[in-house]
N, C-alpha and C positions, 0 to 999 in steps of 0.2 A: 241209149243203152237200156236194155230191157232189166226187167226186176232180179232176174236168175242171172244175168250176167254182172248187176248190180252188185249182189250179195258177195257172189265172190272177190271183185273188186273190193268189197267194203274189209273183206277178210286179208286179200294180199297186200291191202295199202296200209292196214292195222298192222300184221306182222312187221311189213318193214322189208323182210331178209326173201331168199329163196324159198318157196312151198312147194311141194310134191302134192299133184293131185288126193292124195289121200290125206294128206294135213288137213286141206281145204275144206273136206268133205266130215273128216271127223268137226270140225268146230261148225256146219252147215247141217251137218245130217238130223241133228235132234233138234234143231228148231224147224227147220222147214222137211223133213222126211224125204230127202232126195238120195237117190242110187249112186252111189260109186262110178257109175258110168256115165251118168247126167253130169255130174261134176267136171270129169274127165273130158266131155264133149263141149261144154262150156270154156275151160282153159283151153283148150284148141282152139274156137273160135273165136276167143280174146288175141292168141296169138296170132292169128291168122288176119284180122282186123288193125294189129300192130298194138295192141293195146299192156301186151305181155310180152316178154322175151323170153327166151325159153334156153337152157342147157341141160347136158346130159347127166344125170345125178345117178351112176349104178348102172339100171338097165331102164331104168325110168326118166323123165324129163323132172325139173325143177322150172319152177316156172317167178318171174319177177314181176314187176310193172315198171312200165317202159316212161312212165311219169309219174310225178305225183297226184295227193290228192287236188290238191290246190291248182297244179297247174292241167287237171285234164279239166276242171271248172271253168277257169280261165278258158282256155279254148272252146269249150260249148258255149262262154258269152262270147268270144271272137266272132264265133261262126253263126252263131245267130245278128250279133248286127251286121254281117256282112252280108246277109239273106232279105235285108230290109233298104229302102230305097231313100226314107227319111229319118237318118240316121238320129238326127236331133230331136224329134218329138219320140222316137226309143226311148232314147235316154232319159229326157223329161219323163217318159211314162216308168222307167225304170227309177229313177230318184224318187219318184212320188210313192212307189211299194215300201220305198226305205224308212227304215225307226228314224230318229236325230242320230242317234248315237253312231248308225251309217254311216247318216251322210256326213256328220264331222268329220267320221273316218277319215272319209272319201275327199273332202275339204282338207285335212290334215296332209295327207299323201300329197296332194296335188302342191299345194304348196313345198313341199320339202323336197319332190319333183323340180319345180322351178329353179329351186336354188342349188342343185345339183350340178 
């Protein structure tokens, strides 16, 4: 996902609800200086990627996100270990980026996992 297509996501997964291009753009436009129509073009090609839903609000679209934050993350680690061939030195190299406080996390889960 690129930085402009980022932003916006950053904005519809914050709201939460349905945004019409032009919400997105007012809380967008004075930090980053982008056109009403770049915005516009941006939520189309979210939608069109799947990444947004989209209904009819008026004569204009409202537009959602088709996942959370949490879980489109989740999926870009999915699909990055599945693009790699040694799945277990990944991981090992991804544990070792981690604070303690991770990987307790991540120790925590697993175990509570188990006893599920």
């Amino acid at each position: 996902m690129g930085a402009l297509e980022k932003a916006v996501m950053d904005v519809v997964w914050t709201d939460g609800g349905w945004m019409a291009p032009g919400e997105v753009h007012a809380l967008l436009a004075s930090e980053r200086g982008l056109a009403y129509t770049t915005v516009t073009t941006v939520m189309v090609r979210l939608f069109d990627k799947g990444r947004l839903e989209r209904r009819k609000d008026g004569r204009a679209f409202a537009y959602h996100p088709t996942s959370t934050r949490t879980e489109w993350a989740a999926a870009q680690m999915d699909q990055a270990l599945g693009a790699v061939v040694d799945r277990r030195s990944t991981l090992t190299h991804f544990l070792d980026r981690l604070d303690d406080a991770d990987r307790t996390q991540i120790r925590r889960m697993l175990i509570a996992k188990e006893h599920s």
